[in-house]
N, C-alpha and C positions, 0 to 999 in steps of 0.2 A: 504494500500500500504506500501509496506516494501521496501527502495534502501540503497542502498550501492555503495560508491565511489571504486574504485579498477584501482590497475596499472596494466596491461599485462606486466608480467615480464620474460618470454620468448623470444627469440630475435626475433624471426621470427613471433611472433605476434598469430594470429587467423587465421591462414590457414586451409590447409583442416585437416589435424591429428587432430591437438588440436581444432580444432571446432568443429569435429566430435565427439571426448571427451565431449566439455562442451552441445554441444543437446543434449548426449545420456544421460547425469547428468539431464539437465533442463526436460527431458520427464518422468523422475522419479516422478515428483511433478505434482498433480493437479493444481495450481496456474498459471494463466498467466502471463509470465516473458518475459521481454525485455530485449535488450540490449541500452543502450545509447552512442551514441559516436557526439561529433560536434551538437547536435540538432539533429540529425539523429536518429532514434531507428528503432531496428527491432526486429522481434520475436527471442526467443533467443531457442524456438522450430524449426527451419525452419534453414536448412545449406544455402541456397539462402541466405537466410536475416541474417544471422550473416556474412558469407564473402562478401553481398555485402555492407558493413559498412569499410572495406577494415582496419581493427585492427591491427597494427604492434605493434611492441615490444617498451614499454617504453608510452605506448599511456594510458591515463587515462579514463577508462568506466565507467559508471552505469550500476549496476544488479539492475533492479526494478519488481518487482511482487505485484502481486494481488490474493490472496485467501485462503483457508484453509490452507496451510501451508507454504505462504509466507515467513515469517521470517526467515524455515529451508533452503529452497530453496533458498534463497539469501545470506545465510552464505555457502551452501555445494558449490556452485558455486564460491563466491568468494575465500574460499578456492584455487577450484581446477585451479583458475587466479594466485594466487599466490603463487602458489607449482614449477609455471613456466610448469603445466603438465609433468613435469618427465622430460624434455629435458634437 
């Protein structure tokens, strides 16, 4: 298991644009990958399950995965949290 702490630093959070971003990123990877927010985790494959974790801007997540190429997978994602997705 590889995580990573990360800030949403877009203001609007994880809605549907930048979710849709960061699933279409997490489905690149064979590794199974979550998201963590409050004790809550969801697949961070599944657009249900990252918006219904309800992520706004300024909010602190966990990227955690599991598998062959966990470790990339956890950095190309936290990356793309903290690029702010282009907004």
């Amino acid at each position: 298991m590889y995580v990573k702490d990360v800030v949403v630093q877009n203001q609007v959070g994880l809605h549907a644009r930048p979710a849709t971003f960061f699933i279409q990123k997490a489905n690149e990877f064979k590794s199974s990958i979550w998201v963590e927010k409050d004790e809550r985790r969801a697949n961070a494959k599944s657009l249900l399950g990252v918006l219904s974790l309800g992520i706004m801007g300024g909010t602190p997540i966990k990227i955690i995965a599991g598998g062959p190429d966990e470790e990339k997978a956890v950095i190309e994602l936290a990356k793309l949290v903290e690029s702010g997705f282009a907004e």
